[in-house]
C-alpha positions as CSV (number, residue, x, y, z in Angstrom):
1,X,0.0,0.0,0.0
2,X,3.0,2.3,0.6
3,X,3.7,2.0,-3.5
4,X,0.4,4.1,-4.3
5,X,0.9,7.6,-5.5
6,X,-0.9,10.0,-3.0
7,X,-1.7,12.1,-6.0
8,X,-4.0,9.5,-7.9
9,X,-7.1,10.1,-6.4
10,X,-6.7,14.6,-7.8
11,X,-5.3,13.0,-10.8
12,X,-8.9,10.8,-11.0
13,X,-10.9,13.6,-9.9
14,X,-9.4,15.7,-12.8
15,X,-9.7,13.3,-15.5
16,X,-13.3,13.0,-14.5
17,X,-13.9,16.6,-14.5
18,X,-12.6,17.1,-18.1
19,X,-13.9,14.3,-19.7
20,X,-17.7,14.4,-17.8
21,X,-17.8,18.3,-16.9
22,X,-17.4,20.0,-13.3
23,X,-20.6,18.5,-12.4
24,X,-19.5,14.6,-12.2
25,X,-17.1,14.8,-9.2
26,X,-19.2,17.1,-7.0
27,X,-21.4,15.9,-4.0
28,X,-25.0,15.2,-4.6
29,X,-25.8,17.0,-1.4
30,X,-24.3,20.1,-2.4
31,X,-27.0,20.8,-5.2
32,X,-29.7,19.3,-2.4
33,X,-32.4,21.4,-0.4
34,X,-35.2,21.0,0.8
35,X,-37.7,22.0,-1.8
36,X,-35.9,19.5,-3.9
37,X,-36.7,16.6,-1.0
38,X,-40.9,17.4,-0.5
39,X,-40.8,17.0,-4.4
40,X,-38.9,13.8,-4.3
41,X,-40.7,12.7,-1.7
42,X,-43.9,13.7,-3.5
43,X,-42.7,12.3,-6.5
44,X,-41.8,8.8,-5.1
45,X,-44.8,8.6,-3.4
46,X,-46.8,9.4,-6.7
47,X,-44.7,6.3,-8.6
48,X,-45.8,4.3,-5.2
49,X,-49.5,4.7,-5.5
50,X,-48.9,3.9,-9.6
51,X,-47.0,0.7,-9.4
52,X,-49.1,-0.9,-6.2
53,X,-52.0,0.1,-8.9
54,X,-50.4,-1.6,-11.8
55,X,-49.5,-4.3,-9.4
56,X,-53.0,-5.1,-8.4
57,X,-54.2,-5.4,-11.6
58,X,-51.3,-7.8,-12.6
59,X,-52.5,-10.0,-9.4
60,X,-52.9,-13.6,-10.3
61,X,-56.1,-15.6,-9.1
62,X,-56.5,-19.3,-8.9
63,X,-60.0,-20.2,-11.2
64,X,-60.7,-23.7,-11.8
65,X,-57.3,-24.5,-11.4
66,X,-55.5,-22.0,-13.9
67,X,-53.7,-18.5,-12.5
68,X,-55.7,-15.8,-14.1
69,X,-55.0,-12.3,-13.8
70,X,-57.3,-10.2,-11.4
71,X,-57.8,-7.7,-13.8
72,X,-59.7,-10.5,-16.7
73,X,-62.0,-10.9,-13.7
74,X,-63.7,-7.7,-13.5
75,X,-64.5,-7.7,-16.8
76,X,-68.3,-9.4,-17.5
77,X,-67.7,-13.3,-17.2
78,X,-71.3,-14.4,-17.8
79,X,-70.5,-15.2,-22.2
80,X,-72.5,-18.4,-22.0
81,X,-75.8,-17.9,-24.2
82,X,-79.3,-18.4,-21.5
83,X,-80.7,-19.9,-24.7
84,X,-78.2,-22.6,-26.5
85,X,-75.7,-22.9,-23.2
86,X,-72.6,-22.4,-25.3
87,X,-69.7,-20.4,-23.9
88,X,-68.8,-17.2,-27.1
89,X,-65.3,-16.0,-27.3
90,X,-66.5,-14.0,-30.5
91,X,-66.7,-10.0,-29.9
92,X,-69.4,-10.3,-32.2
93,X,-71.9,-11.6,-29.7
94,X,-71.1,-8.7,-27.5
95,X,-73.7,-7.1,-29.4
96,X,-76.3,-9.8,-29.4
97,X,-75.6,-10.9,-26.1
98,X,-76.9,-6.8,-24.8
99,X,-79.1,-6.5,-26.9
100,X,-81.0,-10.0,-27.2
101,X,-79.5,-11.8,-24.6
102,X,-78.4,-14.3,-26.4
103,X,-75.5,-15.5,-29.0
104,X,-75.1,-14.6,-32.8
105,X,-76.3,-18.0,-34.0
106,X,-79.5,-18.3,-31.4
107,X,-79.8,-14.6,-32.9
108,X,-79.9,-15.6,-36.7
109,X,-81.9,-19.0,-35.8
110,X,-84.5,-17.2,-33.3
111,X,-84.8,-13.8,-33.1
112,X,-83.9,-12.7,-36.5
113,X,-87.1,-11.0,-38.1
114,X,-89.0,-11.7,-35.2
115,X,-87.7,-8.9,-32.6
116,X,-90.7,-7.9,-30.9
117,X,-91.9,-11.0,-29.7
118,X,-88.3,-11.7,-28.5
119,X,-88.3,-8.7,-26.7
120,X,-91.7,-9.3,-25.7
121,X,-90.5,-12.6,-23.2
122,X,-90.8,-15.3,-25.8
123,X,-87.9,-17.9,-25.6
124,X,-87.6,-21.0,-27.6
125,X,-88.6,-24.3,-25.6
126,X,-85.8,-27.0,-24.3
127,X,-87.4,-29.3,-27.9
128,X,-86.4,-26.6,-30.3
């Protein structure tokens, strides 16, 4: 340890500076006050509340035995037509499925010219 040159860590320090600017080897705190900490602390706390947000949604539940993410679950699970029992993946039936209450196909096959009575309670039998 005796063979180091005492000078190295100016020499450093002055390499630094040139090749970085004046800014690189000055203390953090000297630029620090505390305006600038209630806005970092302001600031973290802000990114805080955002990522325990992002981080519920991204919350995995266990539904008939698969991990699905909490945020699929809010969304309107009931896709299964009252009238034929088939579960829709289609976004098409979106439309049907608020409007009719049931899928596109019991749509075309039941309702399909024939609105009024539909909406007026009539449903096709368990024979049909």
């Amino acid at each position: 340890m005796s063979d180091k040159d005492p000078n190295y860590i100016p020499k450093l320090e002055k390499a630094i500076a040139q090749k970085y600017g004046e800014e690189a080897i000055n203390n953090p705190r000297r630029f620090w006050d505390e305006d600038k900490e209630k806005d970092y602390i302001a600031q973290s706390q802000q990114e805080q509340r955002k990522f325990s947000k992002i981080a519920e949604t991204n919350d995995k539940v266990e539904q008939d035995g698969f991990l699905i993410n909490k945020k699929l679950l809010t969304r309107d699970t009931n896709r299964t037509c009252p009238v034929c029992k088939t579960y829709s993946f289609h976004p098409q039936d979106d439309l049907y499925m608020n409007k009719f209450e049931c899928c596109h196909p019991c749509y075309i096959a039941w309702v399909e010219g024939r609105e009024e009575r539909w909406l007026d309670g009539w449903r096709p039998n368990s024979e049909n």
